[in-house]
SETISE-209582 format. One record per residue (C-alpha): residue in three letters; chain; z, x, y. Coordinates in steps of 0.02 Angstrom, whole numbers, plus 50000, padded with zeros to 5 digits. Layout:
N
+-------+-------+-------+-------+-------+
: fikol : kolba :     Z :     X :     Y :
+-------+-------+-------+-------+-------+
:   Ala :     A :     Z :     X :     Y :
...
+-------+-------+-------+-------+-------+
This chain:
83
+-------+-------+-------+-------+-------+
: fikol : kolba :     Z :     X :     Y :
+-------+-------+-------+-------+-------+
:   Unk :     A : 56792 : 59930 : 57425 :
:   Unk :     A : 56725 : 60100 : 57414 :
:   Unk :     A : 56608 : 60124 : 57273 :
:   Unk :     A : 56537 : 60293 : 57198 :
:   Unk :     A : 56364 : 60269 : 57094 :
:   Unk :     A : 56333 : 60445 : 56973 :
:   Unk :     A : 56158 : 60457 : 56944 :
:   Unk :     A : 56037 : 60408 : 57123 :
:   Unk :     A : 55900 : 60389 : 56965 :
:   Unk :     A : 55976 : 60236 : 56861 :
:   Unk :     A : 56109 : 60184 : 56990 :
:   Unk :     A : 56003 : 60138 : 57144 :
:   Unk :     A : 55958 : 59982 : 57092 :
:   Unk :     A : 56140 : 59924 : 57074 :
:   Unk :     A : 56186 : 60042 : 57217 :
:   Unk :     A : 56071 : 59932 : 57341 :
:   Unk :     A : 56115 : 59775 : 57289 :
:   Unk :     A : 56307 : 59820 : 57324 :
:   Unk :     A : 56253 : 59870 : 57465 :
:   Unk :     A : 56157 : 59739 : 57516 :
:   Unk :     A : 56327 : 59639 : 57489 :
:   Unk :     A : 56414 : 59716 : 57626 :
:   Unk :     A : 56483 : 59877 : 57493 :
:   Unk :     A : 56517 : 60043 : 57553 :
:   Unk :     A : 56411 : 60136 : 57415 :
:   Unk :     A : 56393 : 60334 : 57385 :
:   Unk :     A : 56262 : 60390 : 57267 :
:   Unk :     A : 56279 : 60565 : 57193 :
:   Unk :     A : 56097 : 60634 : 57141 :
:   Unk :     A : 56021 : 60805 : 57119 :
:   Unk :     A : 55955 : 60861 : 57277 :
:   Unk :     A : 55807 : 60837 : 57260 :
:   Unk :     A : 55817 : 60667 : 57234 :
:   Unk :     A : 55934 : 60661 : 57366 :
:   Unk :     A : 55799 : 60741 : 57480 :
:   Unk :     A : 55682 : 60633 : 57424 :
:   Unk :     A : 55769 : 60464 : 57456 :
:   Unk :     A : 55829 : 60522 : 57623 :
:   Unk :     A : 55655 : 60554 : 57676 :
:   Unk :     A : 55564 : 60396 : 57580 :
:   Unk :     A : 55704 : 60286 : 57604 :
:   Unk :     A : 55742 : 60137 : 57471 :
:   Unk :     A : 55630 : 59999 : 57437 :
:   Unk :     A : 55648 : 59876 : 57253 :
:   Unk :     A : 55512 : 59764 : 57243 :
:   Unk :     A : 55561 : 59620 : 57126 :
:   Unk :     A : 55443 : 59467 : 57051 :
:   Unk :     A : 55392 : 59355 : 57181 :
:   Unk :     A : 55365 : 59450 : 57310 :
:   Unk :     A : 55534 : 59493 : 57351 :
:   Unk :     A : 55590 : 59673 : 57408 :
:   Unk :     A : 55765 : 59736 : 57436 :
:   Unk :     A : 55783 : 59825 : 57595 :
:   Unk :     A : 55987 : 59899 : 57585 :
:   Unk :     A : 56075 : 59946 : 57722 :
:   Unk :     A : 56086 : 60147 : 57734 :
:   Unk :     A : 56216 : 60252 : 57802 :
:   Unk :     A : 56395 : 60224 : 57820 :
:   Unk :     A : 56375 : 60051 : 57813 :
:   Unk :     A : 56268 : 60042 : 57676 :
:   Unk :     A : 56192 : 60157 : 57542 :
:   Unk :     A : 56269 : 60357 : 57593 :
:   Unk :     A : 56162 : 60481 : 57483 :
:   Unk :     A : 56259 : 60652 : 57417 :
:   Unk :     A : 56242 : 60798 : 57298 :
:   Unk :     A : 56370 : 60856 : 57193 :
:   Unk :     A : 56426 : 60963 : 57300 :
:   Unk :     A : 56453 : 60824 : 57434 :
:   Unk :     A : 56557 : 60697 : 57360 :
:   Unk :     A : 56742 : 60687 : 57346 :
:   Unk :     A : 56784 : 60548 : 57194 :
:   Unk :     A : 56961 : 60542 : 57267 :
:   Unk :     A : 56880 : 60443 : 57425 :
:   Unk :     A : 56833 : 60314 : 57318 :
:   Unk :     A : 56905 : 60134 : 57227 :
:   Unk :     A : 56764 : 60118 : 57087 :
:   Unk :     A : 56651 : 60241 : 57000 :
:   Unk :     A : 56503 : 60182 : 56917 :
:   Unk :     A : 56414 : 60313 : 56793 :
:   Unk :     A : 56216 : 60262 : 56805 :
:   Unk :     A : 56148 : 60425 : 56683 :
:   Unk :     A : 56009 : 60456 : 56544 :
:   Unk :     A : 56092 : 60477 : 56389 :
+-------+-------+-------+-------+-------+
């Protein structure tokens, strides 16, 4: 399944763990957030010790603008946005 997450901010959480699940999962930010994550990468630290490492790429988490996406490619859409 090919899932689209709106909003790198609020969705990136539930964008790596799909990920992290074997998921194809685009994440639409601005880009500078975009830049950002590209450059920082993605690390969730959890209780315990634990940190969530997702897979990045085309076989994992695929960062794009606006400007980048096309929904159409996509099963599932997921909006992750501030009210």
């Amino acid at each position: 399944m090919r899932n689209l997450v709106i909003g790198a901010n609020y969705g990136l959480l539930a964008a790596a763990k799909l990920a992290a699940s074997g998921q194809s999962v685009s994440v639409v930010g601005f880009p500078e957030e975009v830049a950002r994550i590209r450059s920082q990468g993605v690390r969730i630290g959890f209780a315990n010790d634990l940190v969530l490492i997702p897979p990045m790429g085309d076989a994992g988490v695929r960062l794009v603008t606006p400007g980048e996406v096309d929904v159409s490619e996509h099963d599932m859409v997921f909006l992750a946005v501030q009210e």
